[in-house]
N, C-alpha and C positions, 0 to 999 in steps of 0.2 A: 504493500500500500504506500509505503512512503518513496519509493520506487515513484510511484504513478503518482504522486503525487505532485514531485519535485520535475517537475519539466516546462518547457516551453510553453505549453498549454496553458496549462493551469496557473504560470505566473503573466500571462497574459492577462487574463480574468479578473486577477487580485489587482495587476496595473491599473486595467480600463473602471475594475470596481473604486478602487482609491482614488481617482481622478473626477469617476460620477459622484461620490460622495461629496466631495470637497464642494461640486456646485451643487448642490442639495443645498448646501448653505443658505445659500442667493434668498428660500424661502423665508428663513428669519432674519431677513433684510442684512446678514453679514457677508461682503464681496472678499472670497477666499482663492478665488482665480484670477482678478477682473488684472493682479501684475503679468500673466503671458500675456506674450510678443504677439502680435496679430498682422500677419502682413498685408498691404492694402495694394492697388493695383498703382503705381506710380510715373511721372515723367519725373519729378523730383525728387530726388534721392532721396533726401533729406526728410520726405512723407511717405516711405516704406515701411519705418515702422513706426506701430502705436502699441500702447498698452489694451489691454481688450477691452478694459472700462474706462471711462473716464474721470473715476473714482480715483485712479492711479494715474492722471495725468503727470504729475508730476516725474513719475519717475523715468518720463520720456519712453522712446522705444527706443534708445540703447543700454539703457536701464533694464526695458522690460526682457533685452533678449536675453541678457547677461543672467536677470534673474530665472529662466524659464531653462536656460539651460544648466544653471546649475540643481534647480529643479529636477532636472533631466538625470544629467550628472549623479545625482545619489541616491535616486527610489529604483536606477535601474543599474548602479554598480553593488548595491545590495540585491540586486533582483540576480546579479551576476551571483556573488554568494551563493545564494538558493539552489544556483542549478550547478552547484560545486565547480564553479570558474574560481578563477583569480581576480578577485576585483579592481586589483591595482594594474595588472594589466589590462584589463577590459577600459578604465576608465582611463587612461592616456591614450590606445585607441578610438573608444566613443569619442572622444575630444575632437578629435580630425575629422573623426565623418560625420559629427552634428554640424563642423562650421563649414564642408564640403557638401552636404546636403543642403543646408541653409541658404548656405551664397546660391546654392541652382533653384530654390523655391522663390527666394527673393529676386534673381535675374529672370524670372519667367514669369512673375508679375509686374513688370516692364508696359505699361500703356501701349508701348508697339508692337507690342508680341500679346497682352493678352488682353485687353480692351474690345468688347461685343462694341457693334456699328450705334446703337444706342448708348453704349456710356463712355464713349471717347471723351476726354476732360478737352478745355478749353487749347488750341496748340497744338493739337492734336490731330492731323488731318487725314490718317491713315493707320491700320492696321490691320496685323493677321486675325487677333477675334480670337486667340487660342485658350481665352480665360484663364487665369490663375492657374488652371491644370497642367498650364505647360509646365511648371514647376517639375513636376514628376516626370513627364518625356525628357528635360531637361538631365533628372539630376538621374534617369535611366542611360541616358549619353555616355553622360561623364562617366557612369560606373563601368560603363562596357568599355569605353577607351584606357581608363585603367586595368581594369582586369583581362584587356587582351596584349595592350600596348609595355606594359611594367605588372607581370605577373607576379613578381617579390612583393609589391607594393601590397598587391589585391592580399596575395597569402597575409601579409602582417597586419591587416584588417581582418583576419577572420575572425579574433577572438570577438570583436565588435559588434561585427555585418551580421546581424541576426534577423534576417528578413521575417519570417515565420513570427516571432516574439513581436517584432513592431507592428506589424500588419493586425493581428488577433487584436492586439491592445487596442488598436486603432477603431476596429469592428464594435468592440464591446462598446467604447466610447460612442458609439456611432449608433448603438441600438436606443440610447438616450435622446439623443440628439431627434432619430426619429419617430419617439415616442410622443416627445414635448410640440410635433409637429403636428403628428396624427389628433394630437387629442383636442390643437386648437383648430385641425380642418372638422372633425367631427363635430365641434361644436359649433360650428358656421352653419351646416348646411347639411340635412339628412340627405336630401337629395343627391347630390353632389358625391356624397360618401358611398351613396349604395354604387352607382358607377363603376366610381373607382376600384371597390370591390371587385366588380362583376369583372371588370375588364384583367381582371389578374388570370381569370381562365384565360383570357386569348393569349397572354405573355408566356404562361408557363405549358398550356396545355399543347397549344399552337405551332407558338413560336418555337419552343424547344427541340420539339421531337425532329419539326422540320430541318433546321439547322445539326440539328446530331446525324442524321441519314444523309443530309448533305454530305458533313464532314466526311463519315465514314465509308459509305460507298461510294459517291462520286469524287471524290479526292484523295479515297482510301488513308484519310489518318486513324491514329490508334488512339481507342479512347480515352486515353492519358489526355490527348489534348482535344477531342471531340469533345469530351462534355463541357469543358471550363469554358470553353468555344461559344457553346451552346448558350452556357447561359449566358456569358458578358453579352451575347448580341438580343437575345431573349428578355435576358431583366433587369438589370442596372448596372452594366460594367464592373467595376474595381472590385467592390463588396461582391457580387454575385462569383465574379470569376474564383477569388480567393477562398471565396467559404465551400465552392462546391470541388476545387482541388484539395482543399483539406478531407473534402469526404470521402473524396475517390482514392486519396493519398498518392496527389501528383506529383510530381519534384516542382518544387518553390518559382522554379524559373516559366514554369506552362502558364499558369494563371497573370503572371505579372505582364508578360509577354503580351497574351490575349488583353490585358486591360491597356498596354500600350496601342495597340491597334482602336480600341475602344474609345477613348480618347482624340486621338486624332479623326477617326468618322464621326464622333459627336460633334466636333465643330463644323464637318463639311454637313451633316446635317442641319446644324445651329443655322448659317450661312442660308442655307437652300430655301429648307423648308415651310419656316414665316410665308418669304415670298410665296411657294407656290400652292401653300394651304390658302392665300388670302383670294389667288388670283382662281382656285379652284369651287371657293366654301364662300363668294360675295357675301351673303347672304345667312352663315351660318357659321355666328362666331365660337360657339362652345363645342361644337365641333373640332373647329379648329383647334384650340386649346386645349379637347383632351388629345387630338391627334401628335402635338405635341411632347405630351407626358408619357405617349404611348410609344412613340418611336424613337424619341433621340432618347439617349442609352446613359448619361452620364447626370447626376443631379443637374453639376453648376449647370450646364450645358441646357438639358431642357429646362430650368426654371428662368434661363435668357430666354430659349426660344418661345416659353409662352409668353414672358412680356414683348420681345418684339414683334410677336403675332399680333399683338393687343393695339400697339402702335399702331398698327395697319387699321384695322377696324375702328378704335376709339383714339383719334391726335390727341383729345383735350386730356392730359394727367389723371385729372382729375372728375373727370367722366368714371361713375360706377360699375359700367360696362367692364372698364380692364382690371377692378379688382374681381371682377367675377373671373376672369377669362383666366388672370392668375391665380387664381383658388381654384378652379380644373385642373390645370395644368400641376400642380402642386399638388394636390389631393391623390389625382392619377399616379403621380409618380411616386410621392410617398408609400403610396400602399401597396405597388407592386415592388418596392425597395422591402417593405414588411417581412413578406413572404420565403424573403430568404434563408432564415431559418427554418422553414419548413420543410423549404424544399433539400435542404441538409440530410436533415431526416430521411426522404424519400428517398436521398440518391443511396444515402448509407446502408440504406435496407435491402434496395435494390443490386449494390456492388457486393454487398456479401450474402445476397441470396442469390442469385444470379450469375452475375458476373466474375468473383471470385469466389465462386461458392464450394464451399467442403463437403464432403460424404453426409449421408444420412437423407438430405432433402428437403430438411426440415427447416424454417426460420432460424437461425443463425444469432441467438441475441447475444452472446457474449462476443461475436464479431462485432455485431454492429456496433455494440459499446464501447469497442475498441478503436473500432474505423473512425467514430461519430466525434467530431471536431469538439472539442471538449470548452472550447470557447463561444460557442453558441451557443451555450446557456448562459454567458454572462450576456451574451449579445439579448435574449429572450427575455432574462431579470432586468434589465436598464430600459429596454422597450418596454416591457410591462407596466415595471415602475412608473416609469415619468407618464405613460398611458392612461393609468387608471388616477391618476395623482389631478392628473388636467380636469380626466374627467368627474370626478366625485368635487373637487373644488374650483371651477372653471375662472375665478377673480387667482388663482393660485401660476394661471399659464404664461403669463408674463414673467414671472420670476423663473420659472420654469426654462422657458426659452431664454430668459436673461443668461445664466449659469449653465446653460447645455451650448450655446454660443463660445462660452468662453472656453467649456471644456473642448470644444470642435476646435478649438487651436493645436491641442494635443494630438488628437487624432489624424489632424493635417499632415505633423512632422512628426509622424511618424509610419505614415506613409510614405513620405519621402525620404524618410531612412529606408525605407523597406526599398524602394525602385533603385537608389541607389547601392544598397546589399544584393541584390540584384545583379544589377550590374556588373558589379567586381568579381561576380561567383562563374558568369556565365561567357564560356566559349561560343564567340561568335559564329566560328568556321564550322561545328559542331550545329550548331540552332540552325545556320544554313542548311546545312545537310538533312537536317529533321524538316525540312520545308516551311519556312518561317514566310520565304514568297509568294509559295503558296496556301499560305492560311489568311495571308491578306487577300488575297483572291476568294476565298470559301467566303470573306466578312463580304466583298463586296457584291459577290454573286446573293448571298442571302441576306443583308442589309436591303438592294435595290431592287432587288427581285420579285422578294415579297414582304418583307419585316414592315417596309413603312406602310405598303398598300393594305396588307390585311391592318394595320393599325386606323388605318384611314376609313375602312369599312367597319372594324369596330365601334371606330368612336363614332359613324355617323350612324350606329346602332344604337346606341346609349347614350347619344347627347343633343340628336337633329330635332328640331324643334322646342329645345330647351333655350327660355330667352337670358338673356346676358344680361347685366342689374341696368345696362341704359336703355334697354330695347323696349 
């Protein structure tokens, strides 16, 4: 037991729990997070970083990163400890690759590189629109030219590069974050909610299977990388791809991979689709909007694209219309982000009844408990929690979201630890060879093929004649 207990896993859980806790606070009006570093999309340097509240204005954002990383710095050199590392060497490592990760989230928040065509600042006459996510393609870069270019280098980062540990922590934090969502779209709009719901059949039921058949018979991959595949293009990129490699138990580098590809088609989604929902759906803006949450694949990503859908339909701000249109689009996409722990379960069941199945024939439960990502249950308790928390006290959801804000800066960077462990870990020439060119071919063959059209037919299932708050 103490075996199982002391791993990766389960100190991810205790992480992503110690982090939810601390904004729990937020409730008894004490700001216990609000000193993290919060990166902001920037032309001026000097306005990169802030502290997450304003509560801590003072202590600037070179204050707040200083404090965030040494934050960093000692709950996960004692998390080193735990899993019978060296913590002195872990922590002169972590050192290098928090300010190496850093510098790629904070250069990939650059107003020219990730500013949507609506929020370009003043001076600003041009960009890619990559949103803050380039961060992660960024500091995936960096990790790959080190780890192929100066392989000494990558080696003396390993006691560090713990992708698997950052990522989980990352998730748990993340099941908070969309609980505190959920429970203030719920309490907006029954209508709206039942949708959203509904439409989680078309993403997991639909969309899945079709992309796994794809993968594997017409492009014959192995389902090592068919299902992670599957689902970043099916349900919500980064989080989908990662939780459902943990169930299959992929090597670390499939799922990340898959979320890089995912990222980059959300923005050429982001780009596209506005336009050609508006020039298609005149006349039928909640449509649009859930079409939105249904197709682009990445949060930041579609909760741009349903406000610049909204632009289209509704110019004036503050026309009611486009907080409807983004309360679809938000609703939509939160609640097929939900379901991700579910479908954890299902894959686990399925991979050790099925797919890696043992003698006898029978359900497999001591597999599955073993397969079953053991961080999904922190992910499930922080969902839950902040969930039913909104909802039993609904005056409670602002603090809620106050404090799941501030923890979503953790979860950020630690993400981008994780793309860049990544990186360092993984042969290029190798990933080549496994067909990395051709996996971007399966995304785009079943991204344009059919993922956005049956979205398009869904949401004009579930939202066509539903009027928008100006209409």
């Amino acid at each position: 037991m103490k075996s199982w207990l002391r791993t990766e896993d389960i100190l991810a859980v205790i992480l992503g729990l110690l982090i939810v806790a601390m904004s729990l606070c937020s409730l008894a009006g004490v700001n216990v997070l609000g000193w993290a570093v919060s990166v902001k999309e920037w032309a001026d340097p000097a306005k990169a970083l802030v502290p997450a509240s304003s509560v801590y204005a003072g202590l600037t954002g070179p204050g707040a990163l200083i404090a965030t990383f040494v934050f960093l710095l000692v709950v996960l050199s004692a998390g080193a400890k735990f899993l019978r590392s060296d913590p002195t060497r872990f922590a002169g490592r972590f050192a290098l690759l928090f300010a190496f990760a850093f510098a790629c989230w904070v250069i990939g928040h650059n107003s020219y590189i990730a500013a949507t065509p609506n929020r370009r600042p003043p001076g600003v006459g041009w960009s890619l629109g990559l949103t803050g996510e380039a961060g992660y393609l960024l500091a995936l870069l960096g990790g790959l030219a080190i780890g192929n270019l100066f392989p000494r280098v990558a080696t003396w980062f390993k006691e560090a590069a713990r992708p698997e540990l950052f990522i989980k922590a990352g998730i748990v934090v993340y099941g908070a974050v969309l609980g505190a969502k959920a429970a203030e779209e719920a309490g907006r709009t029954h209508a709206i909610l039942f949708r959203g719901l509904a439409a989680i059949i078309e993403a997991y039921l639909i969309y899945w299977a079709l992309v796994y058949l794809i993968a594997r018979k017409v492009f014959g991959f192995s389902r090592e990388w068919s299902a992670p595949l599957a689902s970043g293009i099916s349900i919500c990129g980064v989080t989908a791809a990662i939780t459902t490699g943990a169930a299959i138990r992929a090597r670390p580098v499939v799922p990340v991979m898959v979320s890089s590809l995912v990222v980059v088609f959300a923005v050429i989604e982001m780009l596209v689709l506005p336009g050609l929902a508006h020039w298609l759906l005149p006349n039928d803006p909640m449509v649009a909007a859930g079409w939105m949450g249904l197709a682009v694949k990445t949060d930041g990503a579609a909760f741009s694209s349903g406000e610049i859908v909204a632009a289209f339909y509704f110019p004036d701000p503050n026309d009611p219309g486009r907080k409807s249109m983004a309360l679809t689009t938000t609703t939509v996409k939160v609640f097929i982000d939900v379901f991700i722990g579910v479908w954890a379960v299902v894959l686990s069941a399925i991979w050790s009844w099925k797919i890696d199945k043992r003698e006898g024939g029978k359900l497999p439960w001591r597999d599955i408990w073993e397969r079953f990502p053991k961080f999904v249950f922190g992910y499930a308790l922080t969902f839950g929690a902040f969930f039913f928390l909104g909802q039993a006290s609904p005056e409670s959801i602002p603090d809620l979201k106050r404090g799941t804000e501030q923890a979503d800066v953790f979860r950020r960077i630690f993400f981008v630890l994780t793309f860049v462990s990544i990186g360092l870990a993984t042969n290029v020439r190798r990933l080549w060879a496994e067909g990395l060119g051709k996996l971007a071919l399966v995304y785009v063959v079943s991204l344009f093929g059919f993922v956005i059209w049956i979205g398009l037919a869904i949401s004009w299932l579930f939202f066509h004649g539903v009027p928008a708050g100006g209409r």
